[in-house]
Structure formats: structure tokens, C-alpha cells
N, C-alpha and C positions, 0 to 999 in steps of 0.2 A: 206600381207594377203594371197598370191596365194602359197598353200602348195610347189607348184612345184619348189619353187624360192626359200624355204629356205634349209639351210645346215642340214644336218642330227640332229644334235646336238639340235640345234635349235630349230628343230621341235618336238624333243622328249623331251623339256625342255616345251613349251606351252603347249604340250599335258599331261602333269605330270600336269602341273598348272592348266589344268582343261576348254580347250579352244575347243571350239565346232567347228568341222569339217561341213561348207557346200557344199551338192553336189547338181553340177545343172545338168541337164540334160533336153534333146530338143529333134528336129530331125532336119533330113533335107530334105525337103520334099519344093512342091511347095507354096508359098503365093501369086502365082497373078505374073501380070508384072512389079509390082511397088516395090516389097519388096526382102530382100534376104532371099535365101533359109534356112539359117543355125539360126532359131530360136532359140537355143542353147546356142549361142553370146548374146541372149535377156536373157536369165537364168542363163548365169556368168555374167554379167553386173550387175544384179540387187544385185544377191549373195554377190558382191565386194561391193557393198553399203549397202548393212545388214552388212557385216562384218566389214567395215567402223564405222557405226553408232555402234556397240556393242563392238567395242574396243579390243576384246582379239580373236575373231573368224577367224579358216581358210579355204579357200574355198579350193577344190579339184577342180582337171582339171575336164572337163564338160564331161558327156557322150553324144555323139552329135548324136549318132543315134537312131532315135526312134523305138518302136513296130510297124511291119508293119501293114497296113491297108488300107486304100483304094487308099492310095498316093505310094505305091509299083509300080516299073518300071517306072517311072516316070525317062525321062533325068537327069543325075544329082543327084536325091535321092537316096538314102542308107538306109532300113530298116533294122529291125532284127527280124527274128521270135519271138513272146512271151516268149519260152523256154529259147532263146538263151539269150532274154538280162535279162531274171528272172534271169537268172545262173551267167552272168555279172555284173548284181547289186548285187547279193547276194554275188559275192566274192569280188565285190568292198568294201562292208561294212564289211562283214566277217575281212577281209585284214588292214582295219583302226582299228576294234575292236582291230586285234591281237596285232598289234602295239601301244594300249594304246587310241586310242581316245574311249568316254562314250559317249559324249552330241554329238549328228548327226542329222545334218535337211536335208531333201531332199527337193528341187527346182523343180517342175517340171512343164518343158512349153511343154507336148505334150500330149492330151488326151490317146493314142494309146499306153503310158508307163502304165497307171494304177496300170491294169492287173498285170503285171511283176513288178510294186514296191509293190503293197500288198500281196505279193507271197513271196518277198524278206524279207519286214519286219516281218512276222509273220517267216519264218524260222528264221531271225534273232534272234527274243527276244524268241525263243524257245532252239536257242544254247545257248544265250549268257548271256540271261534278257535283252538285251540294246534294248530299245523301239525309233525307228529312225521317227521321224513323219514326214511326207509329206505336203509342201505348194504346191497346186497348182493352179500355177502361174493366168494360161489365163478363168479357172474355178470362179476363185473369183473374176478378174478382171473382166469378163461380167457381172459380178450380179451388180456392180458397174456403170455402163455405164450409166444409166440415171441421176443415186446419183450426180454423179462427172460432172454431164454435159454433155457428151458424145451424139452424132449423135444416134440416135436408127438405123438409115438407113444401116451406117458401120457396126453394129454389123455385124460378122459372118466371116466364114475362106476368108481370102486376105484383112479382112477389119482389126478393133477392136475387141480384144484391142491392138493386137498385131501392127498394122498397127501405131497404135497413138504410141505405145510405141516406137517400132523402128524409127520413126522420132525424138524423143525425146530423145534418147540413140545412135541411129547409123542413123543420118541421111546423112552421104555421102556413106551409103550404099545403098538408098530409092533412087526412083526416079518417086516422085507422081504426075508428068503428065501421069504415068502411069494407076491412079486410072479411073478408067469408071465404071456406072451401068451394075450391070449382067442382061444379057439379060432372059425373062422369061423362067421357067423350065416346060420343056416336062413334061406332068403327065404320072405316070404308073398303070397299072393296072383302067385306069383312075379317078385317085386318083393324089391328087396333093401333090408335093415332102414338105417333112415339115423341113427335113435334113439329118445329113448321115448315111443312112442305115433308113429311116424312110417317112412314106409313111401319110395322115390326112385321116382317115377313120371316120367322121363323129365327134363325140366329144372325138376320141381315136386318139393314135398312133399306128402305125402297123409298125414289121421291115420287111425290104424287102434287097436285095442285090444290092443297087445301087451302079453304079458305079461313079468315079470322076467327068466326064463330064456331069453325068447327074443329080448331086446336087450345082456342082462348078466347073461351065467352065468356063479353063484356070485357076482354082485353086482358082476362086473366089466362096465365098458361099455370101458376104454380100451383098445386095440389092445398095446402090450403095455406096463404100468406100472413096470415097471426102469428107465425112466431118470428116477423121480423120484427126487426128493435134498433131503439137509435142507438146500444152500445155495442151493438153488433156492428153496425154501421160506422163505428168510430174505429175500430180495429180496421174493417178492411179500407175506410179512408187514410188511414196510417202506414197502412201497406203501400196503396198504391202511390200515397206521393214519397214513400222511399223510394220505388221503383220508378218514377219519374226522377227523382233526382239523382239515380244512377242512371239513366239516360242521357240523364243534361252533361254528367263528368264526362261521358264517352265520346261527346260530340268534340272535332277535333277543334281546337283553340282558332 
């Protein structure tokens, strides 16, 4: 299933036959003390099991660095300006078109990519026609979190759903005696923090320029992340790669 593995031949024979390329893409950026950095590893994981369940689909190597944003300079993380990874995903896809793949899903587990894949896609299907749709990942998996059972508490960055997922896909990478409650947030403006880059001004939100530590310190935003779980984590990984492989059925033959 992993493009990178097969022989040239090979690959140009599945992609004639009509076999849908998925790309995942992350960042690497902080989760907390309990999780690893490279969420990415979360978005080819799941990828490999849409492609699994769909029988004929190949995954591409992952692009592991996100759009930067408020997790930039961070020990360890690696971001990319907007422009730069618009321009990288656009020659990523550009580059599979050229080579004969149609049917292309995008994987995305980092909010801070967006930006630069709906930048990418609309140049795309304006050179190519080829319309590349985007799942994303941690976007639909929070909407799920009470559905599926899920801690309301975890919700938020270093918790769920990523927190649950990664115990359930890479658990000797976790290490959830890490997980503890965030301690409460400083208000600004005195206005109390609602999340990132966002401030509660009465029955609104207001954006403001906060920074890391002052909506998710030590890279925690969730309230307290102990109740994620890797069976939690196995439901909402079952979700989304049904919802990936009705993506894959949509994409036109």
C-alpha cells in the first residue's frame, strides 16, 4: 500500500488501473508530556487502514511538517510558512497528477495546514480538473467525542482525540502517566481565554494574539486529558477510516 515501497512498474500499472493515491499530512509540533510530537505518524496510520479496507488505494509518504502557527520555535518542532507548504503541496499533487494518478484524498491531522491545502486544491483542479478533497482528521473526530463516548474533559490540544488515538495506534510511543489537568488560564484583556487565538467577550468570540503558554501550557489546551483511552481511540479510528473510504467511493473512477 505505501507508494514508496513499490517498483516503478508496479506503480504505474495500479495507477492506469484506476487506484486512488492517499496523502497524509501532520506536523510536528508539541502534544503535552504524554504524547509524541510527530502527529503525522497519526495520519499515515490511519491512511494505511483506509487503504487496507479499500483494497486497491496507495498511500504517499506523509508530509510531516505543518503550517506554522502558534507552536513555531518550539524545541524540536519544525514548521513551514503558509506559502512554503501551499507551494509543497501543490507540487506534491501537481507531481502524482503528472504521473497518472485522478482519484487523490488528502489526510489532514493539523489545523495550521488548511490554509495551504485549500490554496493547493483550487490551483489544482484549475490546472488539471482533478478535484483532491480533504478529510480532516482531528476536525471530525472532536465533533464525535461525546457520540462515541469520549471524556468531554480531554477534549482539546495534548488531550482528544488525538491523545486517545495515539494510545490506540502508537501506544509505546505515549506515556500517560504523563497526562495531568491544565492548570487554570490567565485572562487577557480581562476576558477569559476560550482558545487559540480567541478571547469570550460576553455571548462572542473575539481573536486576540495569544500566545502558546497562555492558552496551552506545556502544549496542553484540554482541561484535564486522563480520560483519554486507547478504546476510545479505537471507535473514533473506525469512524474516520469509514469516512475515508467513502471518500475514496466518491472520487470519480
Amino acid at each position: 500500500m505505501r507508494l514508496a515501497e513499490l517498483r516503478a512498474p508496479e506503480a504505474a500499472a495500479r495507477l492506469a488501473a484506476g487506484a486512488a493515491v492517499i496523502l497524509p499530512m501532520g506536523s510536528l509540533e508539541t502534544h503535552g508530556p504524554a504524547l509524541p510530537m510527530g502527529d503525522y505518524l497519526l495520519a499515515e496510520a490511519i491512511a494505511l487502514r483506509i487503504a487496507a479496507a479499500d483494497g486497491a488505494a496507495l498511500v504517499a509518504p506523509p508530509i510531516p511538517f505543518g503550517g506554522e502557527d502558534v507552536f513555531r520555535g518550539l524545541p524540536g518542532g519544525i514548521a513551514l510558512a503558509p506559502a512554503t507548504l501551499a507551494a509543497l503541496l501543490g507540487d506534491v499533487l501537481g507531481s502524482l497528477v503528472a504521473g497518472g494518478a485522478r482519484r487523490l484524498l488528502i489526510l489532514n491531522g493539523h489545523g495550521g495546514n488548511i490554509a495551504a491545502i485549500e490554496e493547493a486544491q483550487r490551483a489544482l483542479r484549475r490546472a488539471s480538473g482533478v478535484i483532491a478533497p480533504v478529510l480532516h482528521l482531528w476536525r471530525n473526530a472532536s465533533a464525535w467525542q461525546a457520540e462515541l463516548g469520549g471524556d468531554a474533559a480531554a477534549l482539546g490540544h495534548g488531550g482528544d482525540p488525538i491523545a486517545s488515538v495515539a494510545l490506540h495506534l502508537l501506544p509505546d510511543l505515549c506515556a500517560p502517566q504523563g497526562f495531568a489537568p491544565r492548570p487554570p488560564l490567565a485572562p487577557m484583556l480581562g476576558l477569559p481565554v476560550s482558545g487559540f487565538g480567541t478571547l469570550r467577550a460576553g455571548p462572542a468570540e473575539i481573536g486576540a494574539p495569544l500566545e502558546l503558554e497562555e492558552v496551552a501550557p506545556g502544549g496542553v489546551a484540554a482541561a484535564d486529558p486522563r480520560g483519554a483511552s486507547a478504546a476510545h481511540g479505537a471507535r473514533l479510528v473506525a469512524r474516520l477510516v469509514e469516512a475515508g473510504c467513502a471518500a475514496l467511493r466518491a472520487l470519480p473512477a
